[in-house]
C-alpha positions as CSV (number, residue, x, y, z in Angstrom):
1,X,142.1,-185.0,22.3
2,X,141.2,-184.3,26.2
3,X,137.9,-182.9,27.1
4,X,139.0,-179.7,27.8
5,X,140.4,-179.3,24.8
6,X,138.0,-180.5,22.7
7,X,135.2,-177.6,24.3
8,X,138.0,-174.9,23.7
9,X,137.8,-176.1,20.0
10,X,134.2,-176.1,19.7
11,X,133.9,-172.8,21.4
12,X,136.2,-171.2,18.4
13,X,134.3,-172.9,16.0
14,X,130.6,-172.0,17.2
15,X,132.2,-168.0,18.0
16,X,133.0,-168.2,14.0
17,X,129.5,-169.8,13.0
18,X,127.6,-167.2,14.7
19,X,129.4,-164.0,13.8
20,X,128.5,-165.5,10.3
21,X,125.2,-165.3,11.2
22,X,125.2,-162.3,13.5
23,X,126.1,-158.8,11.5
24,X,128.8,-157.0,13.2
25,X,127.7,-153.1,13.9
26,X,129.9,-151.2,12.1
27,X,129.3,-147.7,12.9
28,X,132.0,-146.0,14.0
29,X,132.2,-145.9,18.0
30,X,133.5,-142.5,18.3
31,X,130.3,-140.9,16.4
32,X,127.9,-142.4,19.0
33,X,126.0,-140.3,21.1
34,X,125.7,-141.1,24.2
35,X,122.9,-139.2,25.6
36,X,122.3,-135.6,24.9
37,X,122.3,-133.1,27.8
38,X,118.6,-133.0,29.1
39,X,117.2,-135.8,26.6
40,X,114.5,-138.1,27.8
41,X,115.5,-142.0,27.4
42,X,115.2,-143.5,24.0
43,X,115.6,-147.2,22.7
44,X,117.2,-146.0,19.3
45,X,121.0,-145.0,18.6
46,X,122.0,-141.5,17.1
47,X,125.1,-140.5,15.9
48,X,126.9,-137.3,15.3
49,X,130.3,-135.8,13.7
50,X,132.3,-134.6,11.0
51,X,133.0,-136.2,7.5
52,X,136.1,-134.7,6.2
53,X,135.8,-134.3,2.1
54,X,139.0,-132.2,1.6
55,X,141.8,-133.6,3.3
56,X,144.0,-130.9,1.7
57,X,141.9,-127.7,2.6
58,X,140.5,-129.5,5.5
59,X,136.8,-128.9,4.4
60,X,134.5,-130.9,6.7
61,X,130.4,-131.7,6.7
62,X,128.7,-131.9,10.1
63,X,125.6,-134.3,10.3
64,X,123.3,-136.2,12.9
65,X,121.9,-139.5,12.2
66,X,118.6,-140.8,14.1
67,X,118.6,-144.1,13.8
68,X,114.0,-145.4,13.2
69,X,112.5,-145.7,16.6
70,X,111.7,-149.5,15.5
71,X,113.6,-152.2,13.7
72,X,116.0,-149.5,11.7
73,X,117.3,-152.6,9.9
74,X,114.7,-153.2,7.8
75,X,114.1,-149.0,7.3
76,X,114.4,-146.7,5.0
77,X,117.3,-143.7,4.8
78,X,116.1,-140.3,4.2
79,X,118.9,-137.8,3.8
80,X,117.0,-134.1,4.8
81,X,118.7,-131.2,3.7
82,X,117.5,-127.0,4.6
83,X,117.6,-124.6,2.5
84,X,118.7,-120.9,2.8
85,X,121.2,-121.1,1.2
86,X,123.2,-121.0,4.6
87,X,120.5,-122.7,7.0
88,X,120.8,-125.7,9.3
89,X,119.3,-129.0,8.7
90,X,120.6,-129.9,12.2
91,X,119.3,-126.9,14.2
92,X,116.0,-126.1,11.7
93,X,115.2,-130.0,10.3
94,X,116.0,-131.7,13.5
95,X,115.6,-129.5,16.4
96,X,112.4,-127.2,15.3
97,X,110.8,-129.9,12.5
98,X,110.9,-133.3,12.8
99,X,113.5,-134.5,14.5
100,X,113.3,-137.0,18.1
101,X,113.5,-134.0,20.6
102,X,113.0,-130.5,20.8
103,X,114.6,-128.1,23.1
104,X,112.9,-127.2,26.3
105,X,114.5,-124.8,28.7
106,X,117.6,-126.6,29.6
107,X,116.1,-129.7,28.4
108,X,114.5,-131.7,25.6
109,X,111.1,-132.6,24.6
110,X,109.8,-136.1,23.4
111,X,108.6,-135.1,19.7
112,X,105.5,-137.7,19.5
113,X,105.5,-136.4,15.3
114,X,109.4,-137.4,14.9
115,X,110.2,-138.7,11.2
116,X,112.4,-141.1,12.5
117,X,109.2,-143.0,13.8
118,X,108.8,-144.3,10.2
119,X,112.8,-143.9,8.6
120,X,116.5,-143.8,9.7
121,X,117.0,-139.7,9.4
122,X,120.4,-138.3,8.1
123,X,120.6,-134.2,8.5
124,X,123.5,-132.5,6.7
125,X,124.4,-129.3,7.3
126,X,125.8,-128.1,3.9
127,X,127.4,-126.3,2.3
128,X,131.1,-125.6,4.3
129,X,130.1,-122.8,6.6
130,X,126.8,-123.7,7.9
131,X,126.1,-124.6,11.1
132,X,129.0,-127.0,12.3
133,X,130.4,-127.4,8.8
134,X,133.7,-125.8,8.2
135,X,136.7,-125.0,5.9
136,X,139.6,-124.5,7.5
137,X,140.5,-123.0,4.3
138,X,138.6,-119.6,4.3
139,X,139.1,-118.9,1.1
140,X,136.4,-121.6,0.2
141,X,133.9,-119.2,1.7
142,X,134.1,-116.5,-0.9
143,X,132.7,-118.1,-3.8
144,X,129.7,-121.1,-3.2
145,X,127.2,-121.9,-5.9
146,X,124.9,-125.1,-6.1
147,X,127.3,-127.0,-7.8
148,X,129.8,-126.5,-5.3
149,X,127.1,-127.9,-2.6
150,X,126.0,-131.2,-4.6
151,X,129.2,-132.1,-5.3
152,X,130.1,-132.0,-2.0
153,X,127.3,-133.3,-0.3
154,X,127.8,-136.7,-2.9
155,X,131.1,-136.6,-1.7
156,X,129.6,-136.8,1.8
157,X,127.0,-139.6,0.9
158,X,130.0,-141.8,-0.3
159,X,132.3,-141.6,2.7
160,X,129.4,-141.8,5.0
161,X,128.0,-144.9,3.6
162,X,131.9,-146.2,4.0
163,X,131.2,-145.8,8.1
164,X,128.0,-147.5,7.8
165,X,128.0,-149.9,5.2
166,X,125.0,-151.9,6.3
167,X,123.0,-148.6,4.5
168,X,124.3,-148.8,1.2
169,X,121.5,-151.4,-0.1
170,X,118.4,-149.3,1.9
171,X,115.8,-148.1,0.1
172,X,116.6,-143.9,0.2
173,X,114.8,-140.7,-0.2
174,X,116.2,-137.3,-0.2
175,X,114.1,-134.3,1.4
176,X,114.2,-130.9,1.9
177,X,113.0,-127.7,1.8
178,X,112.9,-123.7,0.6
179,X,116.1,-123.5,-1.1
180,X,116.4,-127.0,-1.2
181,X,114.2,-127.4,-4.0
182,X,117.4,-126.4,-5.2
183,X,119.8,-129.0,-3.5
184,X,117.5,-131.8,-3.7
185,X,116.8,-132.2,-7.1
186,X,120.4,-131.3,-8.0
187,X,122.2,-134.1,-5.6
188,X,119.4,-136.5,-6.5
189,X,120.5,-135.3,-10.3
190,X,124.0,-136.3,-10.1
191,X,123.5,-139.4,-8.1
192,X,121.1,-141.0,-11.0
193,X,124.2,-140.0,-13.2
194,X,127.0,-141.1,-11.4
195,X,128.3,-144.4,-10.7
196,X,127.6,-144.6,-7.4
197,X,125.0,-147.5,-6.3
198,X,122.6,-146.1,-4.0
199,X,119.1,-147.4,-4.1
200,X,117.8,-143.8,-4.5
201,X,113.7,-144.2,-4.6
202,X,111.8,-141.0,-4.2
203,X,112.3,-136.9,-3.5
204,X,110.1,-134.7,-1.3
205,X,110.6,-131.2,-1.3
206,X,108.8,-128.5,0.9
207,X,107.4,-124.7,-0.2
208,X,111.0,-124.7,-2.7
209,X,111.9,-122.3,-5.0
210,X,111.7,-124.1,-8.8
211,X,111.2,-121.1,-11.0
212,X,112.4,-117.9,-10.2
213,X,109.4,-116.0,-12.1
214,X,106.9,-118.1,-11.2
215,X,108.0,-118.6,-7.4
216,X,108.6,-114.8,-6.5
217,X,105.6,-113.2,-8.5
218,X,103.3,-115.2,-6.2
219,X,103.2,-113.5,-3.6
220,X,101.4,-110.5,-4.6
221,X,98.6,-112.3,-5.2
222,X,98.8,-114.3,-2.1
223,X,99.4,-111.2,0.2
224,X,95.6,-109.6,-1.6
225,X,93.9,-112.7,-1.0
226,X,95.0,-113.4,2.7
227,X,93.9,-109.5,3.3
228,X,97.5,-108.4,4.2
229,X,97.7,-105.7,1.8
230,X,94.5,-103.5,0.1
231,X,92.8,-103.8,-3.5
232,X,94.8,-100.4,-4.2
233,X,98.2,-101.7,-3.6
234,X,97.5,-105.4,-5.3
235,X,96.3,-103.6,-8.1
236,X,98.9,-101.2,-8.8
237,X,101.8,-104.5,-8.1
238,X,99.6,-105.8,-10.9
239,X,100.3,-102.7,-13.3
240,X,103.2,-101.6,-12.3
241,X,105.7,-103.6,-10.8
242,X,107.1,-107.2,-11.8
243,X,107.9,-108.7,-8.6
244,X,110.7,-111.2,-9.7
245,X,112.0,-108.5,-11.9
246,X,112.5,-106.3,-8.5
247,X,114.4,-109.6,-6.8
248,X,116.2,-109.6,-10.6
249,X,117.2,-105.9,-10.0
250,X,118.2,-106.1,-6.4
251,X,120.6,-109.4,-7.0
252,X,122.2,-107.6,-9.9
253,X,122.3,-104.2,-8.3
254,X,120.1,-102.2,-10.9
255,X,117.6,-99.4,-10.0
256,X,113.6,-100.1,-10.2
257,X,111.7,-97.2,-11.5
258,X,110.2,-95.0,-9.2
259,X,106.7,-96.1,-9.9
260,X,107.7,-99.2,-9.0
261,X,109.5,-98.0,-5.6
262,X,106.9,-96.5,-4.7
263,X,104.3,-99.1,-4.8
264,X,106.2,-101.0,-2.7
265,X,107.0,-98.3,-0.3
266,X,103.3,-98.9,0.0
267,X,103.2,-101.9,0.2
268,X,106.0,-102.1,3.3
269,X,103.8,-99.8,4.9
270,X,100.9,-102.5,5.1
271,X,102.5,-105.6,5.8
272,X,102.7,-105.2,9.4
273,X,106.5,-105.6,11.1
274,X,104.7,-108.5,13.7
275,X,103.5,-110.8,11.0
276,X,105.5,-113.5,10.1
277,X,105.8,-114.0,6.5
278,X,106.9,-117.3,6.6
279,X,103.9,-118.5,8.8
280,X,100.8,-115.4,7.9
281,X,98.6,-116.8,10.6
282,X,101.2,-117.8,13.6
283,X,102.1,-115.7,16.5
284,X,105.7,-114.5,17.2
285,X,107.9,-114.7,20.3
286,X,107.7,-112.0,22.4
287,X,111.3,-113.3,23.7
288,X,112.3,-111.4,20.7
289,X,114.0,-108.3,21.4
290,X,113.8,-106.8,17.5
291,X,117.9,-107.4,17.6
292,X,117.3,-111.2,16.9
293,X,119.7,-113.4,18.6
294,X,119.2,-115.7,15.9
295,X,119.6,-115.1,11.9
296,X,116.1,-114.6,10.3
297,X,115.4,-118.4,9.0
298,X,116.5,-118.7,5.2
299,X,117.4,-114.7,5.2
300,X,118.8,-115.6,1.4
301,X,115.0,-115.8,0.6
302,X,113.7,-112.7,3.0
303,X,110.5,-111.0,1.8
304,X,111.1,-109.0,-1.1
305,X,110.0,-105.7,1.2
306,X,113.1,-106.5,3.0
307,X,115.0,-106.9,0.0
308,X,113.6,-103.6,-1.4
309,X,114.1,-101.9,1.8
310,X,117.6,-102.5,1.9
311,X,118.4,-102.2,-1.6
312,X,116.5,-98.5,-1.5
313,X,117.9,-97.4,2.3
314,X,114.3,-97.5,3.5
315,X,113.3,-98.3,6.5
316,X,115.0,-101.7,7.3
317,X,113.1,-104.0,8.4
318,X,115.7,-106.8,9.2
319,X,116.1,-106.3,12.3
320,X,112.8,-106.3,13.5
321,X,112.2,-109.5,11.6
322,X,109.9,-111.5,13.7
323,X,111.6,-114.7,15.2
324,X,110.4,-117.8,13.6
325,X,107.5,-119.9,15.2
326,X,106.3,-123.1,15.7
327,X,102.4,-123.8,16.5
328,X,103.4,-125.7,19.7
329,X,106.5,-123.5,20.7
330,X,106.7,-119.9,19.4
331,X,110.2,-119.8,20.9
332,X,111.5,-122.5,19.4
333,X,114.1,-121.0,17.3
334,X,115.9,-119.0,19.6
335,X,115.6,-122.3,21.8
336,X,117.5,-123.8,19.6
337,X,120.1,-121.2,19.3
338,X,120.6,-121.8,22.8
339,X,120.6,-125.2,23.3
340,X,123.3,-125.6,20.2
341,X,125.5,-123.4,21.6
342,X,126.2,-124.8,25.0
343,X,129.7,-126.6,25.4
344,X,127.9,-129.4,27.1
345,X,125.6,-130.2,24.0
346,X,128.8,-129.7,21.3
347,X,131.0,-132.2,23.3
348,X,127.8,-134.8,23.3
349,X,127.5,-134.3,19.4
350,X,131.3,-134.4,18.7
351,X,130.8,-130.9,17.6
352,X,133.0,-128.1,17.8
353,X,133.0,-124.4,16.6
354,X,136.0,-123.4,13.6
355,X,136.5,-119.8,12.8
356,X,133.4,-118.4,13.9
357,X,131.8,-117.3,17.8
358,X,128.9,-119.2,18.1
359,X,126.2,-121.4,16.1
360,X,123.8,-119.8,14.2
361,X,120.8,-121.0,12.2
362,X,121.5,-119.4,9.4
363,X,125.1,-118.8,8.3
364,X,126.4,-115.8,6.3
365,X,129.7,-117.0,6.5
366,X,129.8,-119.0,2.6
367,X,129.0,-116.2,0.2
368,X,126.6,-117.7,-2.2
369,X,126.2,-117.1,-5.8
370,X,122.6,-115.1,-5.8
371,X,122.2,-116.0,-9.6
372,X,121.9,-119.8,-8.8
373,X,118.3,-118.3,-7.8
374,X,117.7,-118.3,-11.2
375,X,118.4,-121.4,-12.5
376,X,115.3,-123.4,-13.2
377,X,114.8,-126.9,-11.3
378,X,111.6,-128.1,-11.9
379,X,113.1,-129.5,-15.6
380,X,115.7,-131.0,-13.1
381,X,112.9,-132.9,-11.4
382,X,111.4,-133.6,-14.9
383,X,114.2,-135.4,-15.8
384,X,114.0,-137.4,-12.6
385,X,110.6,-138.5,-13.1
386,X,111.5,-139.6,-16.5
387,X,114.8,-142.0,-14.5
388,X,112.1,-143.5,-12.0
389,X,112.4,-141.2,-9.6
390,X,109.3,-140.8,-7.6
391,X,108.5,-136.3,-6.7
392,X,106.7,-135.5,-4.2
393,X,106.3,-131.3,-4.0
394,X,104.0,-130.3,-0.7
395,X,103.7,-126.8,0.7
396,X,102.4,-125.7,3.7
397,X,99.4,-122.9,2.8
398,X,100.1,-120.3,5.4
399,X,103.6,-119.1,4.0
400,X,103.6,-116.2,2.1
401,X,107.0,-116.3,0.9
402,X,106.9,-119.4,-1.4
403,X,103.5,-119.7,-1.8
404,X,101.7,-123.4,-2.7
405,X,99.7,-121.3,-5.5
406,X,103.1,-120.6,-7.4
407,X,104.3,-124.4,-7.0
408,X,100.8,-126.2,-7.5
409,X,101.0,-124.1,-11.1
410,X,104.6,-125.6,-11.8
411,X,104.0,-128.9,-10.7
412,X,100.6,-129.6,-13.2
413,X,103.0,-127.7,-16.1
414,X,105.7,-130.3,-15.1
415,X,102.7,-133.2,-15.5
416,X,101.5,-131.8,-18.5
417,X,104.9,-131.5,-19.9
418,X,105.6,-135.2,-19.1
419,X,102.3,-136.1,-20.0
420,X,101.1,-137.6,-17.1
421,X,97.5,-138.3,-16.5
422,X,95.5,-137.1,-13.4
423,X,95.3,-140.4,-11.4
424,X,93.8,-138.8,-7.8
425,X,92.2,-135.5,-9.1
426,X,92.7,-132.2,-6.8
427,X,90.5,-132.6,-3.5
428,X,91.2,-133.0,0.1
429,X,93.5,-135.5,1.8
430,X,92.7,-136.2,5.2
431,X,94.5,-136.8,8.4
432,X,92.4,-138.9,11.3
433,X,88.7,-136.9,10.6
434,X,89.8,-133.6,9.3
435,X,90.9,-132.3,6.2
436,X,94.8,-132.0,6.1
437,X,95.1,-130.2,2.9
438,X,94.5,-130.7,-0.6
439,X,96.3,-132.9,-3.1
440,X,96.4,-134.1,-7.2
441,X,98.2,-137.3,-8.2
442,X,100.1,-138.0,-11.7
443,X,101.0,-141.2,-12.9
444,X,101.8,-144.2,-10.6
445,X,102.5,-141.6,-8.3
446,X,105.8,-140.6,-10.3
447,X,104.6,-137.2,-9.4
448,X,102.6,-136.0,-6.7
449,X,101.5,-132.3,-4.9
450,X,100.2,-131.9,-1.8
451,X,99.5,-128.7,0.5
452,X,99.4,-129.4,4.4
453,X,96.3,-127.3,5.8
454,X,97.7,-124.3,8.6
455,X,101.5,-125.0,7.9
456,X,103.9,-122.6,7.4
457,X,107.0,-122.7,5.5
458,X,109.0,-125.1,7.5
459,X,105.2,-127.4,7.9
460,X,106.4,-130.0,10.0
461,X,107.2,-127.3,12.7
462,X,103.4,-125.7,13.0
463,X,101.5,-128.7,11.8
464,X,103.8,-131.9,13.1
465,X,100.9,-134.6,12.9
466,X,99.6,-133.6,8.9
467,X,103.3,-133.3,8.0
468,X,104.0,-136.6,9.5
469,X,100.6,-138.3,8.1
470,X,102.4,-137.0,4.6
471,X,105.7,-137.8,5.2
472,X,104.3,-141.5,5.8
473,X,102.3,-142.0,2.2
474,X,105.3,-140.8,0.8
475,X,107.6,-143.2,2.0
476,X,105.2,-146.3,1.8
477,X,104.5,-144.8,-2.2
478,X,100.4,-144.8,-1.2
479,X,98.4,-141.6,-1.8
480,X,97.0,-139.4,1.2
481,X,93.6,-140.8,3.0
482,X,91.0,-139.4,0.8
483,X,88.4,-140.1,3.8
């Protein structure tokens, strides 16, 4: 054999020894994003498109992946899903919470609390109908419930793990929150019984609705001790007026009585029109012009004034809503309304608009079962503690909405139930030298609840550093800094 041959031989074989050796990336080239318009440079990937689940009725899920900042081979996966029903885990999760970058004028911001500093971060937007997600079949949109959305969404998981196959074995953790203490549980429900093999580990859900009683008749309490409402008005709620059975009656379309109308006619009268019930001590954006550009975040759960309001043909107060608020950018929903909607941005995420005008926030476009609110999940998460299934439940303390007094109940119920022992009792968790809420540990940590200290309902938007000193103890499977 000549020389020259001989090397060209050699070449071949060493090529095929170190692709052996060296894994081949196999995420699809056409998801990549390149840069997005205005981003500062990053030294991770992130990727971006549409899985199509329905072939037939052309039904396709939207998502954005963020690869970890460092070494995302050796990573976790967390998949984080919003709530609403209807909302954006793209434009609320990843945009406004924790995702790399937040918009900025025409630009984006560094976010130095990003999740994807500990985790690779998957954001769905789901069900069909929200944000980018579409059916090309309308006719999906007329009836949605949540088993619709977590059947679909484990269709997603399945083909996406197809296009990046070097996830499948990852440790992973599904997130969320509001009316994803609906979707969470539920998905995370149907993957422990299915036959699928992800390495599912853990679920953290945020301020969610588990009980409908429990989770709607805290408010009351929580607007009298805060000092939005009066002793008069908390009292008579007390006497007179069943707060979930109002929500019961306005889903169903009955009539409250008129004792009970007029207490909260009352009490719509004292909650001022400029608070933000979602976050009770944030300031709004004056950008606002009371005809929000943007849908009021997770409208499906709006106050239940609102609710009443509209139900009675009083005064509405939807459309003075006040535009949702981060503690670092008040603005920074409607800056995300803008920044998603620019052609520029679309093209760089492989997005693109089908049958509606423009992006929203929160979609109205799938029309939701409303009675899904009233299935019980915290038996769901039960059942997951019982598979090996580790439950985190936080809540930020300053949202009056789905208050942490009404969740910190269910959760000890749900320990008592399983009979799991107090392992960290209630008392403060700390993040750096101040107190960044209180927490109470069950078991091995199988079950854990935390509040974050000044966070609203979305917490990682008005308190980014305590939601991310959480986020990390929850991945890693330590409890929260007790000093």
């Amino acid at each position: 054999m000549k020389f020259q041959q001989w090397i060209m031989v050699m070449g071949v074989i060493c090529t095929s020894f170190f692709h052996t050796l060296i894994p081949v990336e196999s995420h699809p080239v056409a998801h990549k994003i390149k840069s997005l318009p205005g981003q500062p440079r990053v030294s991770f990937q992130q990727f971006a498109g549409f899985i199509t689940i329905d072939e037939q009725q052309q039904r396709a899920l939207f998502y954005y992946f963020v690869e970890a900042e460092g070494n995302p081979a050796s990573k976790p996966l967390v998949l984080w899903l919003n709530g609403g029903p209807g909302c954006s885990s793209v434009g609320a999760g990843a945009f406004i919470e924790h995702g790399p970058f937040r918009p900025s004028g025409y630009n984006l911001v560094k976010n130095e609390y990003s999740w994807n500093k500990e985790v690779n971060m998957l954001y769905l937007e789901s069900p069909a109908g929200v944000g980018f997600s579409y059916s090309s079949n309308q006719s999906f949109y007329s009836y949605v419930n949540d088993e619709i959305t977590a059947q679909d969404s484990l269709l997603f998981l399945k083909l996406w793990f197809a296009k990046f196959p070097e996830y499948q074995n990852r440790d992973f953790f599904i997130a969320g929150e509001s009316y994803a203490g609906h979707y969470v549980p539920q998905l995370a429900h149907l993957i422990v019984h299915s036959d699928v093999k992800f390495k599912l580990k853990g679920i953290a859900i945020g301020n969610p609705l588990l009980e409908f009683a429990t989770d709607f008749n805290a408010p009351d309490e929580y607007y009298w001790s805060h000092g939005l409402i009066s002793d008069a008005v908390y009292s008579r709620l007390s006497k007179e007026c069943n707060s979930s059975q109002m929500m019961r009656e306005a889903i169903y379309g009955g009539f409250l009585s008129p004792a009970c109308t007029d207490v909260y006619t009352q009490l719509s009268g004292q909650l001022s029109l400029s608070i933000d019930q979602y976050y009770v001590i944030g300031d709004v954006c004056e950008q606002s012009s009371g005809q929000s550009q943007v849908e009021t975040l997770y409208h499906p759960l709006q106050s239940r004034v609102e609710t009443l309001s509209s139900f009675h043909s009083l005064s509405d107060a939807s459309s003075q809503q006040p535009v949702r608020q981060s503690k670092e950018d008040v603005c920074a929903q409607e800056n995300t309304h803008k920044y998603l909607n620019r052609k520029d941005v679309q093209q760089a995420l492989h997005a693109r608009l089908v049958g509606v005008p423009k992006w929203v926030l929160c979609s109205k476009v799938p029309k939701y079962d409303a009675r899904d609110r009233e299935k019980p999940t915290i038996p769901v998460v039960g059942s997951l503690v019982k598979s090996g299934i580790r439950a985190l439940v936080y809540s930020g303390d300053q949202d009056s909405v789905i208050p942490f007094t009404g969740t910190r109940t269910l959760v000890n119920g749900l320990a008592m139930e399983l009979k799991l022992e107090t392992t960290v009792p209630y008392g403060a968790w700390f993040e750096g030298k101040q107190v960044g809420g209180w927490t109470q540990v069950y078991g091995k940590l199988e079950l854990s609840f935390a509040s974050i200290r000044g966070a609203s309902h979305t917490a990682p938007a008005s308190q980014p550093q305590r939601s991310l000193t959480l986020f990390k103890g929850f991945i890693a499977g330590k409890p929260l800094p007790a000093t």
